[in-house]
N, CA, C, O and CB atoms as a CASP TS submission, in Angstrom:
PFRMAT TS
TARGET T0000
AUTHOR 0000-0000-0000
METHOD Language model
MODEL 1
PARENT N/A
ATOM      1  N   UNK     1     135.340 -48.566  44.321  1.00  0.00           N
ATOM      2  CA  UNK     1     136.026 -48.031  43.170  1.00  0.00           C
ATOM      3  C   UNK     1     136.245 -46.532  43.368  1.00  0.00           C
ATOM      4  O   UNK     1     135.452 -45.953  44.110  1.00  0.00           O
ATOM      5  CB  UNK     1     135.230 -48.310  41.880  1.00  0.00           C
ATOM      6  N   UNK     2     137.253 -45.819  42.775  1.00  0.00           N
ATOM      7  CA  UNK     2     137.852 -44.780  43.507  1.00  0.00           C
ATOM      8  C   UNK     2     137.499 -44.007  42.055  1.00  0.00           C
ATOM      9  O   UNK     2     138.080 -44.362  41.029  1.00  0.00           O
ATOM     10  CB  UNK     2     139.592 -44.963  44.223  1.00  0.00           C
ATOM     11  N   UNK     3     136.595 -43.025  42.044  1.00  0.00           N
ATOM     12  CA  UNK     3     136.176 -42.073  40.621  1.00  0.00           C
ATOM     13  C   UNK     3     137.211 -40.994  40.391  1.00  0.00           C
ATOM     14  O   UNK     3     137.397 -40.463  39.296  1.00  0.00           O
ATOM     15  CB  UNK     3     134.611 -41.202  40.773  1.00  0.00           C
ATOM     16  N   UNK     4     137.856 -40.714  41.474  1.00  0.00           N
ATOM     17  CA  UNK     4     138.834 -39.414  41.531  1.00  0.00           C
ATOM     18  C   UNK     4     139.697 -39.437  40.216  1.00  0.00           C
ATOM     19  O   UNK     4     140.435 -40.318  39.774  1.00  0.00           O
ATOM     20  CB  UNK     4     139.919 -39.442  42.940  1.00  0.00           C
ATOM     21  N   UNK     5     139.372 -38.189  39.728  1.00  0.00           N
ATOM     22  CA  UNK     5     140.167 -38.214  38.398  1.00  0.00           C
ATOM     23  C   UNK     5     141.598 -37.434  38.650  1.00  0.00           C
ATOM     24  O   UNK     5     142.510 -37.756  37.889  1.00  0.00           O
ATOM     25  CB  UNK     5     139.245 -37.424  37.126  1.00  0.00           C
ATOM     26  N   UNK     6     141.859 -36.486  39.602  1.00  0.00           N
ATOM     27  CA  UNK     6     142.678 -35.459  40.106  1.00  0.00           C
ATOM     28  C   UNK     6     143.255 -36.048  41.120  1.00  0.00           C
ATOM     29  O   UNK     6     142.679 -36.869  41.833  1.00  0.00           O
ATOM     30  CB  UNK     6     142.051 -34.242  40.471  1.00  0.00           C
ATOM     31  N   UNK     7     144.789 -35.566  41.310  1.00  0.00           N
ATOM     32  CA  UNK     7     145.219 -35.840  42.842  1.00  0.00           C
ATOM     33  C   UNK     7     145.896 -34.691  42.855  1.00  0.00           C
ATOM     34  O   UNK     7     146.013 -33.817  41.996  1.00  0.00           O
ATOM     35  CB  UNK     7     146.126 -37.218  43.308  1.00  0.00           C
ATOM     36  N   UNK     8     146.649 -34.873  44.731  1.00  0.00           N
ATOM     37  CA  UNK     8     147.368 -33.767  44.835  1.00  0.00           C
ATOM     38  C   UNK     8     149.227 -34.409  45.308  1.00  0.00           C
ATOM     39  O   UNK     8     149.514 -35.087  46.294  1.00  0.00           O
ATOM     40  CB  UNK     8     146.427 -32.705  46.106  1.00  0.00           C
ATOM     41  N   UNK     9     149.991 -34.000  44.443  1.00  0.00           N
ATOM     42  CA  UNK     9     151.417 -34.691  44.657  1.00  0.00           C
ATOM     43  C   UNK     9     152.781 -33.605  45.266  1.00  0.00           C
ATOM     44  O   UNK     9     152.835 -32.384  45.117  1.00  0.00           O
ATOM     45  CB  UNK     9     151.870 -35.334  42.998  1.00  0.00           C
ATOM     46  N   UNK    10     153.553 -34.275  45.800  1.00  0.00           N
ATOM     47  CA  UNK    10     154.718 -33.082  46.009  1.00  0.00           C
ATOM     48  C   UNK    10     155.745 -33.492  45.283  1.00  0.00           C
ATOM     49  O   UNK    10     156.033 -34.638  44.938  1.00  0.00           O
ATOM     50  CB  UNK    10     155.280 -32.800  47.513  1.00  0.00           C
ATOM     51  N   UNK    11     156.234 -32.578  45.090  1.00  0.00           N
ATOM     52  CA  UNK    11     157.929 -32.921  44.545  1.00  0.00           C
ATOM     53  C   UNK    11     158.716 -32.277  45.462  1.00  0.00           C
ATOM     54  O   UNK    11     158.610 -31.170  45.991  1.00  0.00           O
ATOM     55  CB  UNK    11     158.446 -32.308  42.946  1.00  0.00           C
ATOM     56  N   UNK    12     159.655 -33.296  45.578  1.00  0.00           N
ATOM     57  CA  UNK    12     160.692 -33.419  47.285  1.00  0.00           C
ATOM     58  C   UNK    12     162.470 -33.255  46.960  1.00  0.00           C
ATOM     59  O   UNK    12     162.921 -34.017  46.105  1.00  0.00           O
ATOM     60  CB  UNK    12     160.460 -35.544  48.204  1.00  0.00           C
ATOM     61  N   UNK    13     163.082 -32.633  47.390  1.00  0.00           N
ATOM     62  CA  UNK    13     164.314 -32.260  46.753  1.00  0.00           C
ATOM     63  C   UNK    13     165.490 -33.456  47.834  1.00  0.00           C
ATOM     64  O   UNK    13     165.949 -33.255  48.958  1.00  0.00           O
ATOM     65  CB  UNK    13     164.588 -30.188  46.923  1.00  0.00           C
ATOM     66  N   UNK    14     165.619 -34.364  47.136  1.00  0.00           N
ATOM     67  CA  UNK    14     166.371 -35.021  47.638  1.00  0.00           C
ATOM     68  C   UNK    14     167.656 -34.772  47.971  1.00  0.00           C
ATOM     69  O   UNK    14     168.294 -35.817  48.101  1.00  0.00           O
ATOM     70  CB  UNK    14     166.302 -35.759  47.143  1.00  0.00           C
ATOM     71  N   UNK    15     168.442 -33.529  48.207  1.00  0.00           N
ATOM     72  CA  UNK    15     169.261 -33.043  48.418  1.00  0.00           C
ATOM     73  C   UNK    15     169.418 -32.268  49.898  1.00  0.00           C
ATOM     74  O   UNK    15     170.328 -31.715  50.516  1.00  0.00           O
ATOM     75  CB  UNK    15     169.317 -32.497  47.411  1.00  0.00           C
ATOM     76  N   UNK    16     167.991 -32.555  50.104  1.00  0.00           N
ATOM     77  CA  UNK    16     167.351 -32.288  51.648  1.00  0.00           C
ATOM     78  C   UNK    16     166.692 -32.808  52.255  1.00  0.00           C
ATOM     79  O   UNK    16     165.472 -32.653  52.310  1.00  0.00           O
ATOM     80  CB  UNK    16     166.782 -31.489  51.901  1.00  0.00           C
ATOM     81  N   UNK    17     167.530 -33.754  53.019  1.00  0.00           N
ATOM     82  CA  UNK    17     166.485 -35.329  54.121  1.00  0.00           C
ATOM     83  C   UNK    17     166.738 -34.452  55.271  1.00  0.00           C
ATOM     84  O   UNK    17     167.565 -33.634  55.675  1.00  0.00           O
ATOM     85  CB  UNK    17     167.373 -37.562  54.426  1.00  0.00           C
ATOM     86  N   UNK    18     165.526 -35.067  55.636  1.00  0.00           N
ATOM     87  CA  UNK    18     164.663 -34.590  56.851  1.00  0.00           C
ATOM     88  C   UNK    18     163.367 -34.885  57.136  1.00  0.00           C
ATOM     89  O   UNK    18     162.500 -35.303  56.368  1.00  0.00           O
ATOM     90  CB  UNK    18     164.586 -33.386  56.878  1.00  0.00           C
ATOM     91  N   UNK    19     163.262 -34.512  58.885  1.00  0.00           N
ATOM     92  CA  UNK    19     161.546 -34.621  58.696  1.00  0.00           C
ATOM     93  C   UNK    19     160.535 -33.318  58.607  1.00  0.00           C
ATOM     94  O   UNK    19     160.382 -32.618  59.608  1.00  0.00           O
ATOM     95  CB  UNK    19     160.969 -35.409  60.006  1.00  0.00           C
ATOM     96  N   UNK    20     159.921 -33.050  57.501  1.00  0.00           N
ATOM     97  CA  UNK    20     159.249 -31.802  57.464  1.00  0.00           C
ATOM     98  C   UNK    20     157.873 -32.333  57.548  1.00  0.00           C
ATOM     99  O   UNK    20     157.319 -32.804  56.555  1.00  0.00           O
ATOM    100  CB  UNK    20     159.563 -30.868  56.187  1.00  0.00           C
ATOM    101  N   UNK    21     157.295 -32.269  58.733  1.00  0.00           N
ATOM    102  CA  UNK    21     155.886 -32.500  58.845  1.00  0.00           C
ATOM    103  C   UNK    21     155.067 -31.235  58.765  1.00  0.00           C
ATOM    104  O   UNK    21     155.636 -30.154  58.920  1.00  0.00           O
ATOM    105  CB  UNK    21     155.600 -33.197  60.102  1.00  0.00           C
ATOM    106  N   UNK    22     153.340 -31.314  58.456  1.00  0.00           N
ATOM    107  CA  UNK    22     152.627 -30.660  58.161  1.00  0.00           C
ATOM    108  C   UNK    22     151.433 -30.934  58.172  1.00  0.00           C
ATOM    109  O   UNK    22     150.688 -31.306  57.265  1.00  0.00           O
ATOM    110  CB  UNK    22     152.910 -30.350  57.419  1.00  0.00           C
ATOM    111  N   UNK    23     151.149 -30.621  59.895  1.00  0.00           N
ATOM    112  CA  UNK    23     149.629 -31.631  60.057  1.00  0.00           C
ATOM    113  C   UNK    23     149.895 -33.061  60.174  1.00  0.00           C
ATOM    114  O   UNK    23     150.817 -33.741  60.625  1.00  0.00           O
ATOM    115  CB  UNK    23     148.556 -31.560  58.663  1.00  0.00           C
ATOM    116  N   UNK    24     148.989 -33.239  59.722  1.00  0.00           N
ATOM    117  CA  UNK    24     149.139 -35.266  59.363  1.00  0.00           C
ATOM    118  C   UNK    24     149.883 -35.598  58.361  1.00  0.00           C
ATOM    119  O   UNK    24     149.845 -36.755  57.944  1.00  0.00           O
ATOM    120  CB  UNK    24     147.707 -36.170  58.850  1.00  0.00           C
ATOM    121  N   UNK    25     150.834 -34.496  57.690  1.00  0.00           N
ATOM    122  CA  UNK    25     151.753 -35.470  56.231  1.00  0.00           C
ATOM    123  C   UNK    25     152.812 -35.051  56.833  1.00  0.00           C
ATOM    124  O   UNK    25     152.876 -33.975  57.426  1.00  0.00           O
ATOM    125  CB  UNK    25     151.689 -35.027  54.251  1.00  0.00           C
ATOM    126  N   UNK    26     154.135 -36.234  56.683  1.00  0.00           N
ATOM    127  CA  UNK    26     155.329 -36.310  56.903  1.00  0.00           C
ATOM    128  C   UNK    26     155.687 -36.661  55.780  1.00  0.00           C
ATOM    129  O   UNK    26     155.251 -37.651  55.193  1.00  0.00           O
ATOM    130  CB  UNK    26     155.719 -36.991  57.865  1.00  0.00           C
ATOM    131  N   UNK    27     156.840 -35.591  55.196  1.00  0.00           N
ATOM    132  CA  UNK    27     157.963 -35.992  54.441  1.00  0.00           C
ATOM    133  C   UNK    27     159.549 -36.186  54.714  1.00  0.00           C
ATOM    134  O   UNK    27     160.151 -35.349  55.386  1.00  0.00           O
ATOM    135  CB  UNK    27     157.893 -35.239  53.620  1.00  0.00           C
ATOM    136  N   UNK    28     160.026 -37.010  54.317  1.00  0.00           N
ATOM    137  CA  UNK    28     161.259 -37.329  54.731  1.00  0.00           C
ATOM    138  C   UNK    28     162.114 -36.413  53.869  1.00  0.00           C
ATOM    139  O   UNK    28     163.133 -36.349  54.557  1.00  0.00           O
ATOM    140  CB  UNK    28     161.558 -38.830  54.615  1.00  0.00           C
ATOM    141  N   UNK    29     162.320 -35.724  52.881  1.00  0.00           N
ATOM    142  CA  UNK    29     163.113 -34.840  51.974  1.00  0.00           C
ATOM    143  C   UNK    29     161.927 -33.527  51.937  1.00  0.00           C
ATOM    144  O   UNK    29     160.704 -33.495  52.067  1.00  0.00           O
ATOM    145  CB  UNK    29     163.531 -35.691  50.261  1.00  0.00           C
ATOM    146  N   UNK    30     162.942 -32.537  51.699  1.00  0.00           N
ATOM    147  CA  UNK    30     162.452 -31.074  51.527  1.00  0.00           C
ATOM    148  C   UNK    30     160.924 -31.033  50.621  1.00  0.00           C
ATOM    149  O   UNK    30     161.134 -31.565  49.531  1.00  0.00           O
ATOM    150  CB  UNK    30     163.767 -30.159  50.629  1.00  0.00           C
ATOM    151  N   UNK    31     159.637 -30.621  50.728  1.00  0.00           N
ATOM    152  CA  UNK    31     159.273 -30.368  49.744  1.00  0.00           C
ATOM    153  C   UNK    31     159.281 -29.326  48.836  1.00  0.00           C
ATOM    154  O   UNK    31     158.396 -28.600  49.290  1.00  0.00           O
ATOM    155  CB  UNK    31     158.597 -30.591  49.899  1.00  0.00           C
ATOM    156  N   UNK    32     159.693 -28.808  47.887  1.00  0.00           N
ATOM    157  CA  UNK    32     159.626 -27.811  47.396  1.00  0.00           C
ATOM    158  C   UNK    32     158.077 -26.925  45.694  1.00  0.00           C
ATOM    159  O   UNK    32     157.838 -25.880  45.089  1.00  0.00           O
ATOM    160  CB  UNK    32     161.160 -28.102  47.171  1.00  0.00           C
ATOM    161  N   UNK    33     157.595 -28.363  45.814  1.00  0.00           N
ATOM    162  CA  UNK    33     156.583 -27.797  44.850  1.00  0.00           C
ATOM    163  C   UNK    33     155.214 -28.816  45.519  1.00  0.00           C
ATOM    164  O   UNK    33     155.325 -29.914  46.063  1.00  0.00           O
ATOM    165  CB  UNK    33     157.100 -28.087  42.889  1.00  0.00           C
ATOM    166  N   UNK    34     154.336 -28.268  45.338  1.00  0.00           N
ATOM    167  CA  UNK    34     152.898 -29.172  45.379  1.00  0.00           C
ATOM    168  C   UNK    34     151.872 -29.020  44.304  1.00  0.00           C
ATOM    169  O   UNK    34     151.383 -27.903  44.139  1.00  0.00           O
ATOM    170  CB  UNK    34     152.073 -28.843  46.651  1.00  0.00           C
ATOM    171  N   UNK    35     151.622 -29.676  43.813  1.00  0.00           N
ATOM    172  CA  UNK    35     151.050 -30.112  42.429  1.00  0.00           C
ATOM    173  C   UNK    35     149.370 -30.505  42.308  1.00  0.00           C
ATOM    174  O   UNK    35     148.814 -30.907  43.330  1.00  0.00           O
ATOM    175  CB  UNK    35     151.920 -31.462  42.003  1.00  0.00           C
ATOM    176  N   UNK    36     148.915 -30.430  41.570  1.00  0.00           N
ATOM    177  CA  UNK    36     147.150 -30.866  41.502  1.00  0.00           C
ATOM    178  C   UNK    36     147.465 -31.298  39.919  1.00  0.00           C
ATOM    179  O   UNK    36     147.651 -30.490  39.010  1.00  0.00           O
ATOM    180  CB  UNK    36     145.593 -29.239  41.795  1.00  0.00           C
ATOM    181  N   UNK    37     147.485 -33.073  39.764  1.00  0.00           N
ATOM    182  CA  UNK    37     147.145 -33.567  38.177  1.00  0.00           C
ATOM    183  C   UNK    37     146.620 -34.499  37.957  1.00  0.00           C
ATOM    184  O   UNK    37     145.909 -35.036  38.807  1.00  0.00           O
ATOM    185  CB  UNK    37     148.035 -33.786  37.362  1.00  0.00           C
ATOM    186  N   UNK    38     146.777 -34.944  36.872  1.00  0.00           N
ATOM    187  CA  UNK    38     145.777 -36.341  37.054  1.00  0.00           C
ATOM    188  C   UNK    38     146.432 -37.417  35.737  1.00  0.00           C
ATOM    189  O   UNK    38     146.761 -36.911  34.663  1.00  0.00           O
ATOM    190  CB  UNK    38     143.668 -35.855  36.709  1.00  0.00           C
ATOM    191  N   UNK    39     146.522 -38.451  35.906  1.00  0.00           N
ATOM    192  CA  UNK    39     147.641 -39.522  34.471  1.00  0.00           C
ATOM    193  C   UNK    39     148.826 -39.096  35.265  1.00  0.00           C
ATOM    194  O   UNK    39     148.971 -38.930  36.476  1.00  0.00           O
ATOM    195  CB  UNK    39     147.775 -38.851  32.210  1.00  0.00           C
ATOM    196  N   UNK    40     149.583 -38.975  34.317  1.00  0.00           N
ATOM    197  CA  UNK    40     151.350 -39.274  34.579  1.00  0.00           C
ATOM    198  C   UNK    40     151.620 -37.719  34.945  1.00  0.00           C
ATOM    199  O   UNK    40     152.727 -37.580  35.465  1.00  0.00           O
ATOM    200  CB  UNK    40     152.510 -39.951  32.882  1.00  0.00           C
ATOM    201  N   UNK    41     150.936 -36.593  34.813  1.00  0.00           N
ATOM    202  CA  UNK    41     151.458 -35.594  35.475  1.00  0.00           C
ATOM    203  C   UNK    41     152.767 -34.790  36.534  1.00  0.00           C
ATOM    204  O   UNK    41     153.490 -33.850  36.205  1.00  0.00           O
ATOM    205  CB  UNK    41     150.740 -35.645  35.796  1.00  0.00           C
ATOM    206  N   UNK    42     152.742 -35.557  37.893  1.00  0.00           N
ATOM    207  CA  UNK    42     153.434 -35.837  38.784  1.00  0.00           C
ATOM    208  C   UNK    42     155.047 -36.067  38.094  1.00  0.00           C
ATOM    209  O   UNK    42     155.960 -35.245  38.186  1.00  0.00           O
ATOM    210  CB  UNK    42     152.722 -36.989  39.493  1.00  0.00           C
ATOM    211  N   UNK    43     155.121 -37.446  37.368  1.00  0.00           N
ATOM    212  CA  UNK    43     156.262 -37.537  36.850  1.00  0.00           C
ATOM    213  C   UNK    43     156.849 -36.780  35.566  1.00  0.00           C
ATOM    214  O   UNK    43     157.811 -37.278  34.980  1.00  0.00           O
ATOM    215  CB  UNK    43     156.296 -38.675  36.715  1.00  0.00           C
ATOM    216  N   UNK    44     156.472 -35.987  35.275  1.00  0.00           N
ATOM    217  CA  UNK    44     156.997 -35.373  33.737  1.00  0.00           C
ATOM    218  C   UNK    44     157.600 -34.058  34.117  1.00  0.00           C
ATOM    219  O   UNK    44     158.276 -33.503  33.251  1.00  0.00           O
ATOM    220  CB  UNK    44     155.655 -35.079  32.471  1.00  0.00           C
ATOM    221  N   UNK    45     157.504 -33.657  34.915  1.00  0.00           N
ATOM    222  CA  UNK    45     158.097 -32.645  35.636  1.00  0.00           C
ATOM    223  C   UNK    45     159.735 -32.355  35.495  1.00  0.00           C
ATOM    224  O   UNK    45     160.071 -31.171  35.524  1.00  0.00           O
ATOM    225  CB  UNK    45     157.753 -32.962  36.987  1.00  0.00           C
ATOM    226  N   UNK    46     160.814 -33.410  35.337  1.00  0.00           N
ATOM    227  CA  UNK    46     161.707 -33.727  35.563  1.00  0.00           C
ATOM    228  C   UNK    46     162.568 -34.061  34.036  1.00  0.00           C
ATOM    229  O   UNK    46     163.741 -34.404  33.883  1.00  0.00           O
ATOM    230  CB  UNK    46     161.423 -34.634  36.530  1.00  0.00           C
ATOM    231  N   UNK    47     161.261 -33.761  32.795  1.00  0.00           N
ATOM    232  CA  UNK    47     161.750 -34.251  31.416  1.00  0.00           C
ATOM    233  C   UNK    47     161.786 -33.031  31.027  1.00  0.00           C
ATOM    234  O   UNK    47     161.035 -32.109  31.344  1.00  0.00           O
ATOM    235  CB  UNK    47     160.919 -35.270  30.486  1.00  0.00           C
ATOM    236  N   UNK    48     162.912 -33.039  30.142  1.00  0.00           N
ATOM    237  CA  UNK    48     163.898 -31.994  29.119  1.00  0.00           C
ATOM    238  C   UNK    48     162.985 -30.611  28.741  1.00  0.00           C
ATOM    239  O   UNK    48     163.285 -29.437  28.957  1.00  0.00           O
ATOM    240  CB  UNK    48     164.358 -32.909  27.393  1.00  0.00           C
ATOM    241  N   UNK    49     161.648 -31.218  28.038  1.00  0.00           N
ATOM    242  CA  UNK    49     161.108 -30.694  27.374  1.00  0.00           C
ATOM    243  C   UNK    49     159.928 -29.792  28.446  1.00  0.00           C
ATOM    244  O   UNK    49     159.404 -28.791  27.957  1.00  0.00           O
ATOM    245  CB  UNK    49     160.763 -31.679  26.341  1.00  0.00           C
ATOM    246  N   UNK    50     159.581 -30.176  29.804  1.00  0.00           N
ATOM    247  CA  UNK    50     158.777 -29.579  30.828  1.00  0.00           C
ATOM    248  C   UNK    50     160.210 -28.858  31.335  1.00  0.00           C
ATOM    249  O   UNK    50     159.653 -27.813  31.671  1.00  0.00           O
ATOM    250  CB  UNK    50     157.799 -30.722  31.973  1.00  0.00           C
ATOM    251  N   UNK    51     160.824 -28.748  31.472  1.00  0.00           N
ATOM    252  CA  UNK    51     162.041 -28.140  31.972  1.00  0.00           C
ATOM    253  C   UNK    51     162.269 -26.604  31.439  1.00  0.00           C
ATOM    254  O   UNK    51     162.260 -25.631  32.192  1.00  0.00           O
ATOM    255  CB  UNK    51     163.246 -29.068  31.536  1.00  0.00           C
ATOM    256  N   UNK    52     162.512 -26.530  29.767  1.00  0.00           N
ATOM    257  CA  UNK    52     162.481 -25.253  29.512  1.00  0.00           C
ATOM    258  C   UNK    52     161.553 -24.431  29.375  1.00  0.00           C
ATOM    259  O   UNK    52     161.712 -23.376  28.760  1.00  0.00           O
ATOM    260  CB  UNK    52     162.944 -25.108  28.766  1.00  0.00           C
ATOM    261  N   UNK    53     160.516 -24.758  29.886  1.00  0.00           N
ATOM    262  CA  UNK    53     159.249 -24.066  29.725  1.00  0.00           C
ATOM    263  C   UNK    53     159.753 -23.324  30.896  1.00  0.00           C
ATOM    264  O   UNK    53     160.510 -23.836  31.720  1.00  0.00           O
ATOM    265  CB  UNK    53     157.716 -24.891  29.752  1.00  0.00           C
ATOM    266  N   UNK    54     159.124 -21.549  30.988  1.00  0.00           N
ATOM    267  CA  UNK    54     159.224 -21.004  31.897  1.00  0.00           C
ATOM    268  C   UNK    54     157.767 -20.158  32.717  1.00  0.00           C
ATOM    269  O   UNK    54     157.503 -19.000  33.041  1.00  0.00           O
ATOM    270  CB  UNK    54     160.255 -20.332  31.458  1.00  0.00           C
ATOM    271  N   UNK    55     157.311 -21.052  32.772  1.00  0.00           N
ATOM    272  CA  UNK    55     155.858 -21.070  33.655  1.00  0.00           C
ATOM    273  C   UNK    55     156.287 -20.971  35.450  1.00  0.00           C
ATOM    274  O   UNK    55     155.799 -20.061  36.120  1.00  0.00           O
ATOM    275  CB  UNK    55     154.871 -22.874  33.266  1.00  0.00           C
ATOM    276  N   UNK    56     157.120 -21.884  36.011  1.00  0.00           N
ATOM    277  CA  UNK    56     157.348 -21.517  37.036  1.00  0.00           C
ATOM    278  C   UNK    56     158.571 -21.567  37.646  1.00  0.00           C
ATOM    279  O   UNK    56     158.687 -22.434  38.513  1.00  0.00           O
ATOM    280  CB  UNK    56     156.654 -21.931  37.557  1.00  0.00           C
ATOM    281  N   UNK    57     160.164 -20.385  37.270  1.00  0.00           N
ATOM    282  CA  UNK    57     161.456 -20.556  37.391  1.00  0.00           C
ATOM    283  C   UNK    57     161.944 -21.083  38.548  1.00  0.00           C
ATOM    284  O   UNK    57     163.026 -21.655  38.679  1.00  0.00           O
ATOM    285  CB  UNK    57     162.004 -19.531  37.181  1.00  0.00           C
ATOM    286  N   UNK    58     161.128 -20.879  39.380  1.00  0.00           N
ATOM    287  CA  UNK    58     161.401 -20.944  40.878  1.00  0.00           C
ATOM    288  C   UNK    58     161.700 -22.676  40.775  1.00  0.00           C
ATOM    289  O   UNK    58     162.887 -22.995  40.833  1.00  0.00           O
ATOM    290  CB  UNK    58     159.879 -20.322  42.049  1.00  0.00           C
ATOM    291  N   UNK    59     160.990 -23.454  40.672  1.00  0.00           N
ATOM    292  CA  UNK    59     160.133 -24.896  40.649  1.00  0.00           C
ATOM    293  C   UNK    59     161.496 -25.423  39.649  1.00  0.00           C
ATOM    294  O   UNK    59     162.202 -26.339  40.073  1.00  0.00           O
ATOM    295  CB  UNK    59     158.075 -24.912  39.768  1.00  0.00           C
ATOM    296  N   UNK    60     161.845 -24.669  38.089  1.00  0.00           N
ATOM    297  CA  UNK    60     162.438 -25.221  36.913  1.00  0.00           C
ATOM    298  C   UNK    60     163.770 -25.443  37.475  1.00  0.00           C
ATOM    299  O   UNK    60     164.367 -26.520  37.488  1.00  0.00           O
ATOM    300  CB  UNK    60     162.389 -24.307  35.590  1.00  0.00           C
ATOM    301  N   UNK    61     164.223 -24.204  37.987  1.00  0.00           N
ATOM    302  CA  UNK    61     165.913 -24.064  38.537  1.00  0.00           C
ATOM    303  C   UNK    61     165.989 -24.977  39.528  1.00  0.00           C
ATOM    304  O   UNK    61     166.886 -25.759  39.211  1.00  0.00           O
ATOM    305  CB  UNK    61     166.457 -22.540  39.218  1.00  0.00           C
ATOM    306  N   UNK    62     165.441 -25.332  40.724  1.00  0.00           N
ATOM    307  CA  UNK    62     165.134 -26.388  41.413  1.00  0.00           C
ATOM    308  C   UNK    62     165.383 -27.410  41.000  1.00  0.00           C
ATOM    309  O   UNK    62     166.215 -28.037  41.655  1.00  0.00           O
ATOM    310  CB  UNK    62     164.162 -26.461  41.692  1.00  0.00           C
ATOM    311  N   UNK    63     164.876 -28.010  39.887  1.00  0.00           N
ATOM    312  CA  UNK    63     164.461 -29.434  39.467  1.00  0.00           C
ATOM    313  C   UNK    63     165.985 -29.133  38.238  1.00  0.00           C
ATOM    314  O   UNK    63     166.095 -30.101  37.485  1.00  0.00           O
ATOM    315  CB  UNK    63     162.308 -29.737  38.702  1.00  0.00           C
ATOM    316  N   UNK    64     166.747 -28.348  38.049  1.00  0.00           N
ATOM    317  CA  UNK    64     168.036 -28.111  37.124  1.00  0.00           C
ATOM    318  C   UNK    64     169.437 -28.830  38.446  1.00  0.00           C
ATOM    319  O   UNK    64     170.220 -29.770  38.580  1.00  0.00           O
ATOM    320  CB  UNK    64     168.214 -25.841  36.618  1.00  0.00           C
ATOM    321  N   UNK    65     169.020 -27.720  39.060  1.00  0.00           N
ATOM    322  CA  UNK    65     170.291 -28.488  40.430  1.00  0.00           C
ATOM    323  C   UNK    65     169.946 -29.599  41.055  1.00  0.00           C
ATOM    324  O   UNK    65     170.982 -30.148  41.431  1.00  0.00           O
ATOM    325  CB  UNK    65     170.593 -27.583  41.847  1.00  0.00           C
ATOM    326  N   UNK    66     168.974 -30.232  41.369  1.00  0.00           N
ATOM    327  CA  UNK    66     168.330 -31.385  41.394  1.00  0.00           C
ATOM    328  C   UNK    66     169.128 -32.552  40.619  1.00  0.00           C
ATOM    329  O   UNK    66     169.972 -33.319  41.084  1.00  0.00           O
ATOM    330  CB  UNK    66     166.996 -31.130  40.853  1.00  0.00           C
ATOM    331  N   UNK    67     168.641 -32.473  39.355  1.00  0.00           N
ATOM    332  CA  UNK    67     169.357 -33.296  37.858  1.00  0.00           C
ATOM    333  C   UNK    67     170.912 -32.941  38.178  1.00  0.00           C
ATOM    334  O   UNK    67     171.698 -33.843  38.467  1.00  0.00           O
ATOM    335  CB  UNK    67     168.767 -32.464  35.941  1.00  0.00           C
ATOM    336  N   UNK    68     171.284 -31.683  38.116  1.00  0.00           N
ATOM    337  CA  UNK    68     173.001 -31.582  38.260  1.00  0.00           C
ATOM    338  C   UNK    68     173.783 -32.110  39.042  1.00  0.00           C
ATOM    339  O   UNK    68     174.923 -32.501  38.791  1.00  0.00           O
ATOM    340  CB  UNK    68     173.463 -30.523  38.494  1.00  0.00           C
ATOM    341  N   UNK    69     173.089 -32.160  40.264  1.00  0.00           N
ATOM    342  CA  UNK    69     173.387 -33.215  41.682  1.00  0.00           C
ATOM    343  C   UNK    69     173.529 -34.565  40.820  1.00  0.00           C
ATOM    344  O   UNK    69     174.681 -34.964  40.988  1.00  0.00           O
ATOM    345  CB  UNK    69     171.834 -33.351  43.102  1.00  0.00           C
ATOM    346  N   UNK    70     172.928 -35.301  40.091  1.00  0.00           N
ATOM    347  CA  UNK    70     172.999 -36.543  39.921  1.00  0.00           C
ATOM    348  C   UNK    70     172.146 -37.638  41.062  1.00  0.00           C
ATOM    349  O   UNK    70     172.277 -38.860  41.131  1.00  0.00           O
ATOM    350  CB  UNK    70     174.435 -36.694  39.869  1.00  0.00           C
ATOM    351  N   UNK    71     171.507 -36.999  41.661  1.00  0.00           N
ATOM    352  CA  UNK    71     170.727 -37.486  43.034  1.00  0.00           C
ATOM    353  C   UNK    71     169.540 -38.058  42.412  1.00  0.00           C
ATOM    354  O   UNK    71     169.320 -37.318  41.454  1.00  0.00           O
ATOM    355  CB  UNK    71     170.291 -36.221  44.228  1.00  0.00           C
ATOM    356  N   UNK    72     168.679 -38.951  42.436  1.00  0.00           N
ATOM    357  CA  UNK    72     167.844 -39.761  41.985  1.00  0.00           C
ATOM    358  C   UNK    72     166.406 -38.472  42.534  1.00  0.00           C
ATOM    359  O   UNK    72     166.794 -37.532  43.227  1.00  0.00           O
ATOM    360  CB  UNK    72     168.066 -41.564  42.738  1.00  0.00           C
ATOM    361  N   UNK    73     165.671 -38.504  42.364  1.00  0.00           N
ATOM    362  CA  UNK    73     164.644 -37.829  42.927  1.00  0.00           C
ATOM    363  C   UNK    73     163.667 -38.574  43.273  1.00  0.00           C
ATOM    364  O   UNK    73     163.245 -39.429  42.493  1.00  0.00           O
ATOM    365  CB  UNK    73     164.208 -36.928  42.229  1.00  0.00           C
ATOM    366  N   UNK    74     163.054 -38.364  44.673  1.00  0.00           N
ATOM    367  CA  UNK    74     162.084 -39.566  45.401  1.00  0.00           C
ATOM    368  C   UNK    74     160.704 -39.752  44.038  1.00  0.00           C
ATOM    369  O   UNK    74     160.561 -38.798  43.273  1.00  0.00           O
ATOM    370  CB  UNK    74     161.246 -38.792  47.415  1.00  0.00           C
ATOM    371  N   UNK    75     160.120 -40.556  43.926  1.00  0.00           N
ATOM    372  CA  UNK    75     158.837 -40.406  43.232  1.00  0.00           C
ATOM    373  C   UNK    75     157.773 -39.840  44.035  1.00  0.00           C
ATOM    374  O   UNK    75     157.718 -40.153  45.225  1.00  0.00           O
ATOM    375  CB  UNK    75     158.384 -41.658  42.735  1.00  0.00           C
ATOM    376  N   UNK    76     156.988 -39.108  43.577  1.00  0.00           N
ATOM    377  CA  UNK    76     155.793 -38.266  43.816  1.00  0.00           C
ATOM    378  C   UNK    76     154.925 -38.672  44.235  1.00  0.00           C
ATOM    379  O   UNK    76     153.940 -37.960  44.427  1.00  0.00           O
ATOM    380  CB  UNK    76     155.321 -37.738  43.016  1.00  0.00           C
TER
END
């Protein structure tokens, strides 16, 4: 049984395939954020209301042209 309450996730800009390896992790799309959460965290990133928050612009504007693309975004 796995106690881990925390993980660690990326969010990958599907507007950039490729292989970006790093050590032992390969991603096939750009990563552009790396994350530490735990529940649904990972995915909420991408909703309206986590969006206008301006905690991290860099990460927000990203995930704006992301959505504007119309490009599906890989899951986390």
């Amino acid at each position: 049984m796995n106690n881990n309450r925390f993980y660690v996730y990326a969010l990958l800009d599907p507007r950039k395939p490729g292989r970006y390896e790093y050590k032992d992790i390969c991603f096939l799309y750009e990563p552009f954020y790396i994350g530490k959460g735990c529940g649904d965290r990972a995915k909420i990133h991408f909703e309206k209301g986590e969006i206008k928050r301006n905690y991290n612009p860099y990460k927000n504007n990203k995930i704006k042209k992301i959505m504007a693309s119309k490009i599906e975004p890989p899951p986390p």
